[in-house]
C-alpha positions in Angstrom: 4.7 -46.4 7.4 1.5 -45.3 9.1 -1.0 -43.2 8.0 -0.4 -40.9 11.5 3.3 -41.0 11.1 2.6 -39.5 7.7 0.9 -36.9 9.5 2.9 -36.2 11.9 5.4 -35.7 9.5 4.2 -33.4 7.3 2.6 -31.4 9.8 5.6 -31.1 11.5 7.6 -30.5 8.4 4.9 -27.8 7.1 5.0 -26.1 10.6 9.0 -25.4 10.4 8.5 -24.2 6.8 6.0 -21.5 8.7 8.4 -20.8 10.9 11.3 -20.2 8.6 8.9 -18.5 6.9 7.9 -16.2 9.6 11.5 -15.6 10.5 13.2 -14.8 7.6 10.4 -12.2 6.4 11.3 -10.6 10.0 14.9 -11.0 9.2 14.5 -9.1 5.8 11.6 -6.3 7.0 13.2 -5.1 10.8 17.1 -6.3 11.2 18.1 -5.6 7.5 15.4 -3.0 6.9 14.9 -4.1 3.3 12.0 -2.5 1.9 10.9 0.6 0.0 9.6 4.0 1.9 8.0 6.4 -0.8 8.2 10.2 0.6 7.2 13.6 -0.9 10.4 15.9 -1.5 10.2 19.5 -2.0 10.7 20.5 -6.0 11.2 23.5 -7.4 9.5 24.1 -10.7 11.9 26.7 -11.7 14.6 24.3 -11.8 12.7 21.2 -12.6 10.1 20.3 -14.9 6.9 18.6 -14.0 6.9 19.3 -10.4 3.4 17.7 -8.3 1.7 20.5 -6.8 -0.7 20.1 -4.1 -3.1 22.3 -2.9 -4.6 21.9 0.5 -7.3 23.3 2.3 -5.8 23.7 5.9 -7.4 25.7 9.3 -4.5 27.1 11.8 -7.1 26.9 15.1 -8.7 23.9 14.3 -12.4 24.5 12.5 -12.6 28.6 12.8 -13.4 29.2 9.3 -11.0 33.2 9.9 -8.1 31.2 10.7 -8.5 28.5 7.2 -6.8 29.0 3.7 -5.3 27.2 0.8 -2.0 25.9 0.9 0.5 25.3 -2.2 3.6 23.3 -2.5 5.5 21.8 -5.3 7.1 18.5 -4.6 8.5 15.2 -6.2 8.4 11.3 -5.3 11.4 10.0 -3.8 11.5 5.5 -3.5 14.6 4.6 -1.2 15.3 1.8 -0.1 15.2 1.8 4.0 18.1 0.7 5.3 19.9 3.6 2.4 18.1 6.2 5.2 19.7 8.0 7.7 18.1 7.8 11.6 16.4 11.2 12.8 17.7 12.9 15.9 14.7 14.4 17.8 12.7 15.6 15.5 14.4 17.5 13.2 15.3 15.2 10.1 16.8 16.1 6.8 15.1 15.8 3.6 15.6 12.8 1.8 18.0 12.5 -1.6 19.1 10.3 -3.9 23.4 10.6 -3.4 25.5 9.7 -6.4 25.9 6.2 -7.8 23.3 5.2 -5.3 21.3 1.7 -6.4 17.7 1.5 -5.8 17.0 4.9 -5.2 14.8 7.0 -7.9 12.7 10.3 -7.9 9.5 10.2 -9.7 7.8 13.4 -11.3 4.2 14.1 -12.4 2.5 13.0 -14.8 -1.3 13.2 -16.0 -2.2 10.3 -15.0 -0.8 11.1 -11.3 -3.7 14.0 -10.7 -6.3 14.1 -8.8 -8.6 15.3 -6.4 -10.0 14.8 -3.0 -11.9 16.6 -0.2 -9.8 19.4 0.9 -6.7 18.1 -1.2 -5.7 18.5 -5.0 -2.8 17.5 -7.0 -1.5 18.3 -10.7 1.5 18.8 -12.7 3.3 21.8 -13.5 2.9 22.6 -17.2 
Protein backbone atom coordinates (compact mmCIF):
# COMPACT_ATOMS: atom_id res chain seq x y z
CA UNK A 1 0.00 0.00 0.00
CA UNK A 2 1.08 3.64 -0.63
CA UNK A 3 2.30 5.94 1.58
CA UNK A 4 -0.83 8.48 0.46
CA UNK A 5 -3.37 5.74 0.76
CA UNK A 6 -2.04 5.40 4.31
CA UNK A 7 -2.85 8.83 4.66
CA UNK A 8 -5.80 9.04 3.32
CA UNK A 9 -6.77 6.42 5.50
CA UNK A 10 -6.09 7.52 8.70
CA UNK A 11 -7.07 10.90 8.11
CA UNK A 12 -10.17 9.82 7.10
CA UNK A 13 -10.48 7.29 9.84
CA UNK A 14 -9.36 10.02 12.54
CA UNK A 15 -11.92 12.59 11.05
CA UNK A 16 -15.02 10.14 11.73
CA UNK A 17 -13.60 9.43 15.24
CA UNK A 18 -14.00 13.56 15.59
CA UNK A 19 -17.15 13.32 14.39
CA UNK A 20 -18.50 10.61 16.51
CA UNK A 21 -16.82 12.32 18.95
CA UNK A 22 -18.52 15.60 18.41
CA UNK A 23 -21.84 13.92 18.23
CA UNK A 24 -22.11 11.78 20.92
CA UNK A 25 -20.90 14.63 23.49
CA UNK A 26 -23.97 16.55 21.86
CA UNK A 27 -26.01 13.55 22.27
CA UNK A 28 -25.12 13.22 26.11
CA UNK A 29 -25.01 17.35 26.97
CA UNK A 30 -28.51 18.70 24.96
CA UNK A 31 -30.92 15.56 23.89
CA UNK A 32 -30.28 13.53 27.14
CA UNK A 33 -29.38 16.53 29.26
CA UNK A 34 -26.81 14.56 31.24
CA UNK A 35 -24.84 16.70 33.31
CA UNK A 36 -24.75 18.28 36.71
CA UNK A 37 -26.37 21.93 37.56
CA UNK A 38 -25.17 23.10 41.12
CA UNK A 39 -27.84 25.78 42.66
CA UNK A 40 -28.17 27.57 45.96
CA UNK A 41 -31.36 26.48 47.99
CA UNK A 42 -32.82 28.26 50.78
CA UNK A 43 -31.83 26.69 54.43
CA UNK A 44 -33.11 27.28 57.48
CA UNK A 45 -30.61 27.24 60.30
CA UNK A 46 -33.20 26.55 62.84
CA UNK A 47 -33.86 23.32 61.34
CA UNK A 48 -30.61 22.52 59.85
CA UNK A 49 -27.23 22.70 60.95
CA UNK A 50 -24.46 24.34 59.11
CA UNK A 51 -26.42 26.45 56.86
CA UNK A 52 -24.04 28.94 54.20
CA UNK A 53 -24.87 32.40 54.95
CA UNK A 54 -24.22 35.08 52.58
CA UNK A 55 -24.09 38.53 53.09
CA UNK A 56 -24.33 40.97 50.22
CA UNK A 57 -23.93 44.42 49.81
CA UNK A 58 -26.91 45.31 47.34
CA UNK A 59 -28.30 49.14 46.15
CA UNK A 60 -32.25 49.10 45.23
CA UNK A 61 -31.78 52.33 42.61
CA UNK A 62 -28.72 51.36 41.15
CA UNK A 63 -25.45 53.43 42.86
CA UNK A 64 -27.56 56.00 45.34
CA UNK A 65 -25.63 55.22 48.42
CA UNK A 66 -29.69 56.02 50.60
CA UNK A 67 -31.22 53.31 48.68
CA UNK A 68 -27.95 50.44 49.52
CA UNK A 69 -27.75 47.89 52.54
CA UNK A 70 -26.63 44.50 53.47
CA UNK A 71 -28.50 41.60 52.63
CA UNK A 72 -28.58 38.11 54.62
CA UNK A 73 -29.70 34.66 53.51
CA UNK A 74 -29.02 31.24 54.73
CA UNK A 75 -28.87 28.66 52.01
CA UNK A 76 -27.49 25.06 51.02
CA UNK A 77 -25.89 23.42 47.81
CA UNK A 78 -28.06 21.36 45.84
CA UNK A 79 -26.01 18.96 42.68
CA UNK A 80 -28.89 17.49 40.37
CA UNK A 81 -28.51 15.90 37.73
CA UNK A 82 -30.30 17.99 34.61
CA UNK A 83 -32.46 16.01 32.98
CA UNK A 84 -33.92 14.94 37.05
CA UNK A 85 -35.22 18.99 36.71
CA UNK A 86 -38.40 20.06 36.01
CA UNK A 87 -38.95 22.93 33.01
CA UNK A 88 -39.95 26.51 34.32
CA UNK A 89 -43.20 28.07 33.19
CA UNK A 90 -42.69 31.82 32.66
CA UNK A 91 -40.69 32.77 35.13
CA UNK A 92 -41.86 31.53 38.12
CA UNK A 93 -39.98 28.19 39.00
CA UNK A 94 -39.97 26.14 42.08
CA UNK A 95 -37.15 25.58 44.22
CA UNK A 96 -35.12 22.72 43.52
CA UNK A 97 -35.18 19.31 46.00
CA UNK A 98 -33.77 16.23 46.22
CA UNK A 99 -37.32 13.72 46.20
CA UNK A 100 -36.96 10.33 47.85
CA UNK A 101 -34.92 7.42 46.56
CA UNK A 102 -33.71 9.90 43.99
CA UNK A 103 -29.97 8.82 42.46
CA UNK A 104 -27.43 11.43 41.86
CA UNK A 105 -29.00 14.09 43.61
CA UNK A 106 -27.11 15.45 46.97
CA UNK A 107 -27.22 18.70 49.13
CA UNK A 108 -24.05 20.00 50.33
CA UNK A 109 -23.72 22.12 53.68
CA UNK A 110 -20.92 24.47 54.89
CA UNK A 111 -18.00 23.89 55.90
CA UNK A 112 -14.76 26.02 56.92
CA UNK A 113 -13.14 25.53 54.21
CA UNK A 114 -16.30 26.78 51.99
CA UNK A 115 -15.91 30.59 53.39
CA UNK A 116 -14.86 33.37 52.02
CA UNK A 117 -14.94 36.76 51.02
CA UNK A 118 -15.29 39.03 48.08
CA UNK A 119 -16.04 42.61 47.14
CA UNK A 120 -19.50 43.26 48.24
CA UNK A 121 -20.12 39.43 48.93
CA UNK A 122 -19.26 37.16 52.10
CA UNK A 123 -20.01 33.70 52.93
CA UNK A 124 -19.65 31.44 56.34
CA UNK A 125 -21.23 28.78 58.19
CA UNK A 126 -23.60 28.83 60.76
CA UNK A 127 -21.95 27.77 64.10
Amino acid sequence: MSESKKNIIFFTVLFLLIILSISFTYYRIFIKEDFLITNEVSCDPNYEQNCFIAEEYVCEDGNDESTCGTETYYFKRITKVAYSIPECLGDECEELTCLKGEDNCEYTYCTSEDEYEEEGYKVWCVK
